[in-house]
KEKE-3310 file (N, C-alpha, C; in steps of 0.2 Angstrom, whole numbers, plus 5000, padded with zeros to 4 digits):
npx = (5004:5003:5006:5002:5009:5007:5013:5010:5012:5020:5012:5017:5023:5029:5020:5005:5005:5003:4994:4985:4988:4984:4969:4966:4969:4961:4947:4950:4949:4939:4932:4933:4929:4916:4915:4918:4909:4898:4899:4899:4886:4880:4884:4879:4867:4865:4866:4856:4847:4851:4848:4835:4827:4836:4827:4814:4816:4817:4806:4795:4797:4789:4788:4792:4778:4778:4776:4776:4790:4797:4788:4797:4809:4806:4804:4816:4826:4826:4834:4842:4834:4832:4839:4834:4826:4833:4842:4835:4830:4840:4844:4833:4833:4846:4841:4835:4840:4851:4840:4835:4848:4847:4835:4833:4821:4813:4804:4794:4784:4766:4756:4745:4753:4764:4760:4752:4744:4729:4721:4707:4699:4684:4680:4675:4683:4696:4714:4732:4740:4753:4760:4757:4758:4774:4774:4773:4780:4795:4791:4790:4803:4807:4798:4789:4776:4761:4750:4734:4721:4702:4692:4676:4666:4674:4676:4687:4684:4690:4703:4715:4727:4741:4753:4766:4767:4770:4753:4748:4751:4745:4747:4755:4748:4737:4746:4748:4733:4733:4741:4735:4722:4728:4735:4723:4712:4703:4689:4687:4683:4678:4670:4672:4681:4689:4698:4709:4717:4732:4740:4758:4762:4751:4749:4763:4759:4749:4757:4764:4754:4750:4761:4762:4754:4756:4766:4761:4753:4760:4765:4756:4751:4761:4762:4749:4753:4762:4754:4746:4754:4761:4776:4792:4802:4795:4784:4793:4799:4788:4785:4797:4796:4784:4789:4799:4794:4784:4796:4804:4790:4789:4803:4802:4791:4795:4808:4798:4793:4780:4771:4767:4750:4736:4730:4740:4745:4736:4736:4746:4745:4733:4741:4750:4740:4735:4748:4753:4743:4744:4758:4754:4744:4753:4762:4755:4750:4763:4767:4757:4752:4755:4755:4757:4769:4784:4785:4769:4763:4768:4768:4752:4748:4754:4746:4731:4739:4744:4732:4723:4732:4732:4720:4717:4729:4721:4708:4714:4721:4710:4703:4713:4714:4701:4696:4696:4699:4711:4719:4710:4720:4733:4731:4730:4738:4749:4747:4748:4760:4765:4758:4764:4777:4775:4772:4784:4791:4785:4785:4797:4806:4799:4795:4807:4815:4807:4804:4820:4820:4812:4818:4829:4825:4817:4828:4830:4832:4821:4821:4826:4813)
npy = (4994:5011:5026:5042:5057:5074:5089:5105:5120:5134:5147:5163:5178:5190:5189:5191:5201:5211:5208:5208:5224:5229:5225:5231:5246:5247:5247:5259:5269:5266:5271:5284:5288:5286:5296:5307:5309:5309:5320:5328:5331:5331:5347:5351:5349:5358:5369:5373:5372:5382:5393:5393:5395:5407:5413:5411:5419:5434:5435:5435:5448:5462:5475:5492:5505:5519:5531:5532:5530:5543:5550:5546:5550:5564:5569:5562:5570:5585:5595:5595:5597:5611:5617:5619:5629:5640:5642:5643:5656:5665:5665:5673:5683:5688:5689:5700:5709:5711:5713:5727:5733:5732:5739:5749:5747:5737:5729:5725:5738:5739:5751:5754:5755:5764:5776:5780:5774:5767:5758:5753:5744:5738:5723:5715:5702:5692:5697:5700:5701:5699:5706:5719:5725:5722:5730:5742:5742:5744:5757:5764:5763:5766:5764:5752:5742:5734:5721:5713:5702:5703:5691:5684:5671:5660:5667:5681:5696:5710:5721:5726:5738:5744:5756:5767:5780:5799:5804:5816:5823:5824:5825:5811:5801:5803:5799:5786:5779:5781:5772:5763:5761:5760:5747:5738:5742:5748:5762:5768:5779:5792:5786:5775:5768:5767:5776:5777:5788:5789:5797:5798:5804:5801:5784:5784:5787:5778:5768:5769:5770:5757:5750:5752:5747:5734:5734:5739:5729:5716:5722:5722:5707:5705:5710:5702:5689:5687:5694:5683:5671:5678:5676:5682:5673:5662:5672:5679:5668:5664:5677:5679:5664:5670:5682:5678:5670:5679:5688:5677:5672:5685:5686:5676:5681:5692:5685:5679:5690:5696:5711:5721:5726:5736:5726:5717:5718:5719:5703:5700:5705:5696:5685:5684:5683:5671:5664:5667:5657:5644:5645:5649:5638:5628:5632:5633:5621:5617:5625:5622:5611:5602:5589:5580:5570:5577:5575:5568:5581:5588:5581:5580:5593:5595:5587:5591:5605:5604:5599:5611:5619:5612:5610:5626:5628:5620:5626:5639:5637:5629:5643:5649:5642:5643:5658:5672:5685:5699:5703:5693:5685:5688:5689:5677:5670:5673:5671:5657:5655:5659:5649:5640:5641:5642:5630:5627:5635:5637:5623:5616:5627:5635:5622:5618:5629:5631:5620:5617:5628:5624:5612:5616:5623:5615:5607:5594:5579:5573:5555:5548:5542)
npz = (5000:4993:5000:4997:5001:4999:4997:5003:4998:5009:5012:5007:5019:5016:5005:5007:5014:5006:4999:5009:5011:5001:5000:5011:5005:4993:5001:5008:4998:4992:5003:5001:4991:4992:5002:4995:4986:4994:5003:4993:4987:4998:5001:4989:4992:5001:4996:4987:4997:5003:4994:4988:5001:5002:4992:4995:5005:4999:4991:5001:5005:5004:4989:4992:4992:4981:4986:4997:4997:4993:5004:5014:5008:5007:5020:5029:5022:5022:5024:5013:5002:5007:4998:4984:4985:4988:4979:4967:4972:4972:4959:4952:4957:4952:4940:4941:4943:4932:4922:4928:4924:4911:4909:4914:4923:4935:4932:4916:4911:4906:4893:4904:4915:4912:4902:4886:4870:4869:4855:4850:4838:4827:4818:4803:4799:4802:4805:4800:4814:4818:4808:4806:4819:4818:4805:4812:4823:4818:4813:4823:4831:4843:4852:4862:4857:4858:4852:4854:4850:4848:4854:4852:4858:4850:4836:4829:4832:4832:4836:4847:4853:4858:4861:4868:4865:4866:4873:4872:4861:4845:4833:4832:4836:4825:4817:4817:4817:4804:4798:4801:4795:4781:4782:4785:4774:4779:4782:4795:4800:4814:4828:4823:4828:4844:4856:4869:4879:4889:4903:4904:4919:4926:4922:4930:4943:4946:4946:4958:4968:4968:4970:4981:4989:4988:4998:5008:5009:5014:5023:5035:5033:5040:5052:5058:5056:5066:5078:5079:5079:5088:5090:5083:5074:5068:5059:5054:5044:5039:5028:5022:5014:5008:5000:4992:4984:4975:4973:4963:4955:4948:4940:4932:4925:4918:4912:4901:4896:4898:4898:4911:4915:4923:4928:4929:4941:4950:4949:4956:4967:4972:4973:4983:4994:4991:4992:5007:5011:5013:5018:5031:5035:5036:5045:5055:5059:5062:5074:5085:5084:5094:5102:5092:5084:5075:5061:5058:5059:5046:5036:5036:5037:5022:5015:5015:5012:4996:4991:4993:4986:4971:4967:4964:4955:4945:4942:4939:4926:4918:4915:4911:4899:4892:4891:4883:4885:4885:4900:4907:4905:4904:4920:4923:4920:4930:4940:4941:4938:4949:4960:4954:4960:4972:4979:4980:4987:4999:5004:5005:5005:5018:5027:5029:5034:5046:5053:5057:5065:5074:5081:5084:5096:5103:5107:5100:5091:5079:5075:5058:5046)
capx = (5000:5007:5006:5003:5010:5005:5015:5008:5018:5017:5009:5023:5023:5028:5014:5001:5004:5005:4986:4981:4988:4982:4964:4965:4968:4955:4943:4951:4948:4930:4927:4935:4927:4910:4912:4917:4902:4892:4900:4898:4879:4877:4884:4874:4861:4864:4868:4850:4842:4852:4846:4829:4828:4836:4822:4810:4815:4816:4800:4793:4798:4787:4791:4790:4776:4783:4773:4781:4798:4795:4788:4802:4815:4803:4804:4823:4832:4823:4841:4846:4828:4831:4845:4831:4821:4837:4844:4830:4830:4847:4844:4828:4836:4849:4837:4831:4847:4850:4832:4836:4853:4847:4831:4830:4815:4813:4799:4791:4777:4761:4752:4741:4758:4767:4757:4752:4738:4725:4717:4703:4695:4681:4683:4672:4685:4704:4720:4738:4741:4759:4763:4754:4763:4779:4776:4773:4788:4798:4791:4789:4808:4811:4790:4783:4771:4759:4742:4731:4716:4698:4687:4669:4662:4678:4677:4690:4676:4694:4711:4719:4734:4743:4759:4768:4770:4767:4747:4747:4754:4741:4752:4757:4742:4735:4749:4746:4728:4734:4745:4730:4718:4730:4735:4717:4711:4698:4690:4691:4680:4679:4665:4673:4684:4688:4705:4712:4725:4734:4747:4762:4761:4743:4753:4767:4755:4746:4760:4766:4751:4749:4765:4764:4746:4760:4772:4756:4750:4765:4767:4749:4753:4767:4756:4744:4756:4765:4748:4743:4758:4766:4784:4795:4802:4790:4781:4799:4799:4781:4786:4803:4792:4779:4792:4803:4787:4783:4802:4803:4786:4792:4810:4800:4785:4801:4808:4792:4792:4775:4770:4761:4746:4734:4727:4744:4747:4731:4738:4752:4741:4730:4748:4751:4735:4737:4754:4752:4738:4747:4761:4749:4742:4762:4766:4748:4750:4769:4767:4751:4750:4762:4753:4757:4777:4784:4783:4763:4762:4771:4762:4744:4748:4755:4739:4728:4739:4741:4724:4721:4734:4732:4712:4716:4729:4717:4703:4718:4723:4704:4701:4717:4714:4695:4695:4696:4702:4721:4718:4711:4723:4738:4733:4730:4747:4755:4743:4750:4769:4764:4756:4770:4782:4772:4772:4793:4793:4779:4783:4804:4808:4795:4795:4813:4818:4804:4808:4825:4820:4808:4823:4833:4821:4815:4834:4829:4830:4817:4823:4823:4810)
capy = (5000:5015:5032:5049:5064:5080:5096:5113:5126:5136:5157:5168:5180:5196:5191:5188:5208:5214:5207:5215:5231:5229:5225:5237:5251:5247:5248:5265:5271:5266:5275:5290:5289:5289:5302:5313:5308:5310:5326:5334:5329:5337:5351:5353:5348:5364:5375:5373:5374:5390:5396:5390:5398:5415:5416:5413:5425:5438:5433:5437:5454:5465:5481:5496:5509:5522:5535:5529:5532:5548:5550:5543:5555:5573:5569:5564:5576:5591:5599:5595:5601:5617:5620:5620:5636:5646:5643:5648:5662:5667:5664:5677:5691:5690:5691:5703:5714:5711:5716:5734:5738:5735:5742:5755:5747:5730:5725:5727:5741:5740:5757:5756:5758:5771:5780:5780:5778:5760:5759:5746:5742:5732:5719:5709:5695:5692:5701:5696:5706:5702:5710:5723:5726:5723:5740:5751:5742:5748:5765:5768:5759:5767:5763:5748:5742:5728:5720:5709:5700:5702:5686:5683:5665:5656:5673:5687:5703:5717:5720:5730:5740:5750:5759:5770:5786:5802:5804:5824:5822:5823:5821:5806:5795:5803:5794:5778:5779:5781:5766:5758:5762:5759:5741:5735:5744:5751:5771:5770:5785:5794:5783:5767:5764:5769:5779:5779:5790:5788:5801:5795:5804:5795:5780:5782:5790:5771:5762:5771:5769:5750:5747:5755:5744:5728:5735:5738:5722:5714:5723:5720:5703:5701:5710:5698:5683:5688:5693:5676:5665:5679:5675:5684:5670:5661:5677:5681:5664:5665:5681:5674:5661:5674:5688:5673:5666:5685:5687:5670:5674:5693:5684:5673:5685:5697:5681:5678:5696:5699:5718:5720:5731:5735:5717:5711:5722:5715:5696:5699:5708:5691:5680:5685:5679:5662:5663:5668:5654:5639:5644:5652:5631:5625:5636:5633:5613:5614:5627:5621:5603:5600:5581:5575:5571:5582:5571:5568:5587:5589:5577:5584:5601:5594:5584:5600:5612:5602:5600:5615:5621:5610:5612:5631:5628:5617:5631:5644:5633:5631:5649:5651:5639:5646:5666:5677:5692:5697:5705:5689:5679:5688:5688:5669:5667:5675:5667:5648:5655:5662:5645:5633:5642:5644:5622:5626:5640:5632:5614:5614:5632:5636:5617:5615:5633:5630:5613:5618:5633:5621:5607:5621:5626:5610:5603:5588:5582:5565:5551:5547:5537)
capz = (5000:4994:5004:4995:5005:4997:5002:5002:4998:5012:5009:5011:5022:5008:4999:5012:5019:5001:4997:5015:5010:4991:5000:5013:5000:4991:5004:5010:4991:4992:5008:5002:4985:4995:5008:4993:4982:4999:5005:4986:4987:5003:4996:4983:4993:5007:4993:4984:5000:5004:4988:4991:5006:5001:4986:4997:5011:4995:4988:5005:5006:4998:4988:4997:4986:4981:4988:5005:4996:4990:5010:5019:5007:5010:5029:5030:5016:5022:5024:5006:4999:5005:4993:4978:4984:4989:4968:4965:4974:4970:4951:4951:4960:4947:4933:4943:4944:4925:4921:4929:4923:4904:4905:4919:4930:4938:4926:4910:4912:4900:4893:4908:4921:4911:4898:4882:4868:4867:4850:4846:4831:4828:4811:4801:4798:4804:4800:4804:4818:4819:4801:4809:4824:4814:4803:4817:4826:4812:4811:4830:4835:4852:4859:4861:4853:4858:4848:4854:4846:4854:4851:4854:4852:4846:4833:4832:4832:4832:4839:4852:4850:4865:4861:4873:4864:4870:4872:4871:4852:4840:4825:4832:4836:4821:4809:4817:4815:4796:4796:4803:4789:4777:4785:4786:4770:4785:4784:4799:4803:4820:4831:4821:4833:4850:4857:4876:4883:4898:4901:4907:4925:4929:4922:4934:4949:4947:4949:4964:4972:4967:4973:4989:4994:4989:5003:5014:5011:5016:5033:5039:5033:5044:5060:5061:5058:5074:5083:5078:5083:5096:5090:5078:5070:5063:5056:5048:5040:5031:5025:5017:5007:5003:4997:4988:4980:4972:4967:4958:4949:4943:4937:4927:4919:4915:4904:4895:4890:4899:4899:4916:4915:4930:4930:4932:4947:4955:4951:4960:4974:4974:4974:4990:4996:4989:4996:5011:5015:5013:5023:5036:5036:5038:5052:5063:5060:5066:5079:5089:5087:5098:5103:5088:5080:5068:5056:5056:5058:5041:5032:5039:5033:5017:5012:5016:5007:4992:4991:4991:4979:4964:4965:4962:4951:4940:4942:4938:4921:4916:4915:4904:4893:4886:4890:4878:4886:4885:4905:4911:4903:4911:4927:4924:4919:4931:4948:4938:4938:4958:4964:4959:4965:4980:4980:4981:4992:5004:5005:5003:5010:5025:5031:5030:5040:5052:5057:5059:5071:5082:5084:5088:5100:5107:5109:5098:5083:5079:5071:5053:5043)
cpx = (5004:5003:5008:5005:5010:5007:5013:5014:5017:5018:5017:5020:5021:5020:5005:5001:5003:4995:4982:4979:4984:4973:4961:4964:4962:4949:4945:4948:4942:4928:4927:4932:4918:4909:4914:4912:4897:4890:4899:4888:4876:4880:4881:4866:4858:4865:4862:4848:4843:4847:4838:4827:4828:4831:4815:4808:4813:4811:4795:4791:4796:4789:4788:4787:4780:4783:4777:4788:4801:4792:4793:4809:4813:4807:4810:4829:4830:4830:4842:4841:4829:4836:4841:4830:4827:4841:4840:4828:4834:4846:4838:4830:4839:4849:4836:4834:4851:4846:4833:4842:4853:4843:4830:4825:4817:4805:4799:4784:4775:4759:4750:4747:4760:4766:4756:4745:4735:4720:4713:4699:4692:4683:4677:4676:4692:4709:4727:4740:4748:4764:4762:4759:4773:4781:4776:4778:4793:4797:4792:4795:4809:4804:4789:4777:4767:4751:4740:4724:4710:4691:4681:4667:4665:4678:4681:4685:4682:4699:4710:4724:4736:4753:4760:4770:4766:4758:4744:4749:4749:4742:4752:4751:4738:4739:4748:4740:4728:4737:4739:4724:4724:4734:4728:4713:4705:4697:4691:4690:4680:4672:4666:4675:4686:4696:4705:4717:4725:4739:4750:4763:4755:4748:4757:4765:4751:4751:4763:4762:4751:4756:4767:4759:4750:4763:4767:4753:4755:4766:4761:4749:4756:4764:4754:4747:4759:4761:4747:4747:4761:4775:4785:4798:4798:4784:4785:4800:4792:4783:4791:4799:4788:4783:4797:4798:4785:4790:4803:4796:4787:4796:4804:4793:4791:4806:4803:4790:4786:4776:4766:4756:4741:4730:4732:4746:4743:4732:4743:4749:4736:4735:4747:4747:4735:4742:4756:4745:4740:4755:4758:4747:4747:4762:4762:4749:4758:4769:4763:4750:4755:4764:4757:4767:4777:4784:4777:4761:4763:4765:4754:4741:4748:4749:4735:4729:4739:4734:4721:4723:4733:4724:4712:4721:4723:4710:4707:4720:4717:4702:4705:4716:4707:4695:4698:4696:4709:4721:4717:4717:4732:4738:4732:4738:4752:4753:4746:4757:4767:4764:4761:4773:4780:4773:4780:4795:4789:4781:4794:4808:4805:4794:4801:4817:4812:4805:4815:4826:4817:4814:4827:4832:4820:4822:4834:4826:4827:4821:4819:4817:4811)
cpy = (5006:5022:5038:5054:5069:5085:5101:5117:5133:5145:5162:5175:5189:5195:5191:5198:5211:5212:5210:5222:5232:5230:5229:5247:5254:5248:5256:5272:5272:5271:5280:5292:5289:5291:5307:5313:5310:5317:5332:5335:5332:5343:5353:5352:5357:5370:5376:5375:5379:5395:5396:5395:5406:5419:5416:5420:5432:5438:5437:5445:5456:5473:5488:5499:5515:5529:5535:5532:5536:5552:5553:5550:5563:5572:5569:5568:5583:5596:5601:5597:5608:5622:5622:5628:5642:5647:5646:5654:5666:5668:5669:5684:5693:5692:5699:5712:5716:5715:5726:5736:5737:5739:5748:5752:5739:5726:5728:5730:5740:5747:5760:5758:5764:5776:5780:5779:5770:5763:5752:5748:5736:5728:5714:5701:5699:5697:5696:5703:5705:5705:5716:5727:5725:5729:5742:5747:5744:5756:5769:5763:5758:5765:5756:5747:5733:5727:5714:5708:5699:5697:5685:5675:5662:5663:5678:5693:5709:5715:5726:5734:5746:5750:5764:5778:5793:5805:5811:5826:5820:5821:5816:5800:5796:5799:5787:5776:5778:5774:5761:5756:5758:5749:5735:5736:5746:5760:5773:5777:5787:5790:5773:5762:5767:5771:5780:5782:5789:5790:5797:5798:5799:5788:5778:5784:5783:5767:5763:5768:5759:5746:5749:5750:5737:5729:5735:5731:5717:5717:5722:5712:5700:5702:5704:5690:5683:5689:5685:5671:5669:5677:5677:5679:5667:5665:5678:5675:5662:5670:5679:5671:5667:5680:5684:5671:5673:5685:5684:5672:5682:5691:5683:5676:5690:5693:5681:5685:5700:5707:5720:5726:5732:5730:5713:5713:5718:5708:5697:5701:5699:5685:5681:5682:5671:5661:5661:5661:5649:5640:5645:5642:5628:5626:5635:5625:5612:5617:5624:5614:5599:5592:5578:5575:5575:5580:5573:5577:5590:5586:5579:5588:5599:5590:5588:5606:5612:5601:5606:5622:5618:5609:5620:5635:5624:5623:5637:5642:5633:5637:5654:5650:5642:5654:5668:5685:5692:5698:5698:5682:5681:5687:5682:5668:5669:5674:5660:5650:5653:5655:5639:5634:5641:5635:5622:5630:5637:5625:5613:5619:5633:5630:5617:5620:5632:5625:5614:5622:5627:5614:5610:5619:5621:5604:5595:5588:5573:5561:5549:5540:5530)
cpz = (5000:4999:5000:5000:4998:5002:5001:5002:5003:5008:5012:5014:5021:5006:5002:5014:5013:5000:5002:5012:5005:4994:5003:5008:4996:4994:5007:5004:4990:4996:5004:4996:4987:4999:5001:4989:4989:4998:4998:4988:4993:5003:4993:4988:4999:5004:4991:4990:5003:5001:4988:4998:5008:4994:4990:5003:5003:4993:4993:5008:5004:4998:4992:4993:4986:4985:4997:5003:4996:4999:5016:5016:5007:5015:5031:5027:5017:5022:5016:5000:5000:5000:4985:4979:4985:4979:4968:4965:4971:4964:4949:4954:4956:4941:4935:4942:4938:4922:4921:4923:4916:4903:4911:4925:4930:4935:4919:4910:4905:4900:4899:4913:4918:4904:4890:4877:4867:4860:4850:4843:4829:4818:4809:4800:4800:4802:4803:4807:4821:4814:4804:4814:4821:4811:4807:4823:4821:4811:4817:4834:4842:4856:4857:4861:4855:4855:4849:4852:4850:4849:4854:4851:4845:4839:4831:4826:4833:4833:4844:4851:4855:4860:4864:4869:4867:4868:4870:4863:4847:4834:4825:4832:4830:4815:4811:4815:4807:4793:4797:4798:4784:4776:4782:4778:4774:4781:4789:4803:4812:4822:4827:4823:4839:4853:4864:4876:4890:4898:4906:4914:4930:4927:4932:4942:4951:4950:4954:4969:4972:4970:4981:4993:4991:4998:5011:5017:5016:5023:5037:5039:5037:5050:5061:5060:5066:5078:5084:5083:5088:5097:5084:5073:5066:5059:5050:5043:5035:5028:5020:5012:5004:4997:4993:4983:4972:4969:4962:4952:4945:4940:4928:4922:4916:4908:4898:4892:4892:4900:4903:4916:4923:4930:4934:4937:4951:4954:4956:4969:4976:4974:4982:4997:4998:4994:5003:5018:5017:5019:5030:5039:5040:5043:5059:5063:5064:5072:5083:5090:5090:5103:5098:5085:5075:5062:5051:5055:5052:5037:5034:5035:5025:5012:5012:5009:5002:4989:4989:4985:4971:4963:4963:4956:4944:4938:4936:4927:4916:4911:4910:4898:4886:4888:4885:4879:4887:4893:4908:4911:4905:4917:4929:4925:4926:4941:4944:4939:4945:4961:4963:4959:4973:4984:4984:4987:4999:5008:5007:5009:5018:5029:5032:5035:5049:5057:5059:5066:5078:5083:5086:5096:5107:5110:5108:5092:5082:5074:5064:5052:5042)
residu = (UNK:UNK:UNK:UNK:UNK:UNK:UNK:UNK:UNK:UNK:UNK:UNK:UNK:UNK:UNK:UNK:UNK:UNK:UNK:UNK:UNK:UNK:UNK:UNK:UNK:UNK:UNK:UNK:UNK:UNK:UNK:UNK:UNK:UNK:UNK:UNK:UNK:UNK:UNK:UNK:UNK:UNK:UNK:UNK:UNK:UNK:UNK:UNK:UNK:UNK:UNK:UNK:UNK:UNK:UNK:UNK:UNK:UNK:UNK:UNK:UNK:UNK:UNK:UNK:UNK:UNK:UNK:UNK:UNK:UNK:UNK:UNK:UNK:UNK:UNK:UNK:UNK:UNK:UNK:UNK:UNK:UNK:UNK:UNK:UNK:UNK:UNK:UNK:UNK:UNK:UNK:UNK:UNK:UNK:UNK:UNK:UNK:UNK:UNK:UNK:UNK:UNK:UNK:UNK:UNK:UNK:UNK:UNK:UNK:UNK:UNK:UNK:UNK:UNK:UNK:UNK:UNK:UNK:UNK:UNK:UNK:UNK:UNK:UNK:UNK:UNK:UNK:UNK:UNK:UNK:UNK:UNK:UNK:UNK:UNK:UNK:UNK:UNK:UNK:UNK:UNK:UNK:UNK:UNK:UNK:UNK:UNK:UNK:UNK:UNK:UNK:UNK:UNK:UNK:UNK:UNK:UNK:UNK:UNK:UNK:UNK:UNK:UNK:UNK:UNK:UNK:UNK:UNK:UNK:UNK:UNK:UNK:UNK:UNK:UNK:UNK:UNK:UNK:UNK:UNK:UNK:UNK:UNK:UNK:UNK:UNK:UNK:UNK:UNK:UNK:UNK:UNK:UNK:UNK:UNK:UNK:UNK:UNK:UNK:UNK:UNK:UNK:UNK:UNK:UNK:UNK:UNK:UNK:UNK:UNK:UNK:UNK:UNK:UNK:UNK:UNK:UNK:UNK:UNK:UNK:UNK:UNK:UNK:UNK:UNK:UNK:UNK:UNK:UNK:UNK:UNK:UNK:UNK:UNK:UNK:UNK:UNK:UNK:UNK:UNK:UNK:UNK:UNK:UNK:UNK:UNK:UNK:UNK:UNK:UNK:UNK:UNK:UNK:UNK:UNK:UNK:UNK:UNK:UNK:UNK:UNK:UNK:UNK:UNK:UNK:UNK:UNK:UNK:UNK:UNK:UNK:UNK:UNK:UNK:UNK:UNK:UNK:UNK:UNK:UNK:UNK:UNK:UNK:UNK:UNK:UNK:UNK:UNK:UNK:UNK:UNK:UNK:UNK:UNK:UNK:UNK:UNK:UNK:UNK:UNK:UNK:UNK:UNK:UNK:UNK:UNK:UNK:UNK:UNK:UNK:UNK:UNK:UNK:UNK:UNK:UNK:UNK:UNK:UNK:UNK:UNK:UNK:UNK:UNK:UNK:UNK:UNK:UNK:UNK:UNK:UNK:UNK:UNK:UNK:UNK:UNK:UNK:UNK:UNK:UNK:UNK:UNK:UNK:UNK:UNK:UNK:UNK:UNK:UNK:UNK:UNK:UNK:UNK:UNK:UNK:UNK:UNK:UNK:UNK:UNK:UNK:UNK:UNK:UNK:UNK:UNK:UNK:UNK:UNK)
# end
């Protein structure tokens, strides 16, 4: 009987730590190959729901209106608003001072301020009234000359015609007369048309007086603000806007060339009015309500005075656009210059130096918006 023995070749040692390591690694590879596929994956997964998250917080949010915005920057830039109405002040006086040292006065008087001779003539049918006024600017260089058109029922039924020469001159207003006939192809007989003088002392006897019942108005004005409130500053601060509001509207009727007649004295005499109302509202809502922040105080007044400016400009606006008088149609013009100024002088100027005085005053300044 034979006897097989079979040897094993025994595992070497080397080769046995080498399959470990080899198996080991392998497993260390895997882990590391899915903690970084884990760790990407949460990643990705804590970025979206950041993202997620920050779209919703955003979403959330809602837009402020603007009216709020628009609010919020009146209330806390009152500082940096009052810099519009002082430009503008500053830039009207300059006209103002301009104005004079070309033409001698601080306006542009009409016939009616400083003398001279109104022709009207009625008319079956139109003419060109600025061919018209062309010749007799041509012929009469050193006077003005202005001609307006007078309508009836959508119609023009004449014209007007003021020039500033001297009224006691019979020659004179006699050749115009002539130019005027031969203009028109009119006769032009005596009862055909209608002649005004107005010597240049009456003129200039008017405007003295009409500017002295400004100056009166103006210091009664100022009385009964200081009876009213009982302090000199806030009297002296309505005044400011009110006499800022009338400079700024003068500047600007002296650009446009307006030539102010006694209509447009009595617009400026009813400016004042206006002017004076709305800050009058200002000054009694910040001075008196002294329950409420200065804030709501502002805003009070300012829904109020609005209101009750842009209802008289719309009235004021109206009245320009269908009349047909040249008289009602400057003093239109020049109560619409007056009233937005009055929105800049009122709202920007008089809020922003009052508010400043009563923080003074009251050793406190409220927190913004």
């Amino acid at each position: 009987m034979h006897t097989t023995i079979t040897f094993l070749k025994p595992l070497s040692f080397s080769s046995t730590m080498e399959e470990n390591t080899h198996e080991k690694h392998d497993e260390d590879h895997h882990k590391e190959s899915h903690e970084e596929h884990h760790g990407d994956q949460n990643k990705e997964h804590h970025k979206e729901t950041h993202e997620t998250h920050h779209e919703e917080h955003h979403e959330e949010k809602p837009k402020e209106p603007i009216l709020k915005r628009i609010k919020r920057f009146y209330i806390n830039n009152y500082k940096k608003l009052l810099i519009i109405p002082n430009i503008i002040l500053v830039l009207a006086i300059l006209q103002i001072i301009i104005h004079v040292s070309m033409t001698g006065d601080f306006l542009n008087k009409g016939v009616s301020l400083k003398g001279g001779i109104s022709i009207t003539v009625p008319l079956d049918q139109g003419i060109d009234t600025d061919a018209l006024k062309q010749q007799l600017a041509l012929t009469y260089p050193n006077n003005d000359v202005s001609i307006r058109e007078i309508s009836s029922r959508g119609r023009v039924v004449g014209f007007s015609l003021d020039i500033d020469v001297d009224p006691s001159n019979d020659g004179t207003t006699n050749a115009i007369i002539d130019e005027i006939r031969s203009f028109t192809n009119l006769e032009l007989n005596k009862g055909e048309y209608s002649l005004e003088t107005i010597g240049s002392s009456l003129g200039s006897s008017f405007f003295r007086e009409t500017f002295r019942s400004i100056l009166l108005a103006f210091i009664f004005m100022a009385v009964v603000v200081m009876l009213y409130f009982r302090k000199l500053v806030p009297a002296l601060i309505v005044i400011l806007a009110v006499v800022s509001d009338i400079i700024a509207t003068l500047a600007v009727v002296n650009l446009l060339g307006i030539k102010l007649s006694t209509g447009g004295i009595a617009a400026f005499l009813m400016l004042i009015g206006y002017s004076v109302d709305t800050d009058m509202l200002l000054s009694t809502r910040m001075l008196k309500k002294q329950g409420l922040s200065m804030h709501d105080r502002i805003m009070g007044a300012l829904k109020t005075g609005l209101l009750m400016t842009i209802t008289t400009i719309i009235a004021v606006t109206t009245a320009l656009v269908f009349t047909q008088s040249a008289v009602i149609k400057q003093i239109m013009t020049i109560l619409l210059i007056g009233l937005i100024f009055d929105l800049i002088f009122t709202w920007f100027q008089n809020m922003g130096v009052l508010r400043l005085y009563l923080e003074k005053k009251e050793g406190r300044t409220e927190n913004e918006l």
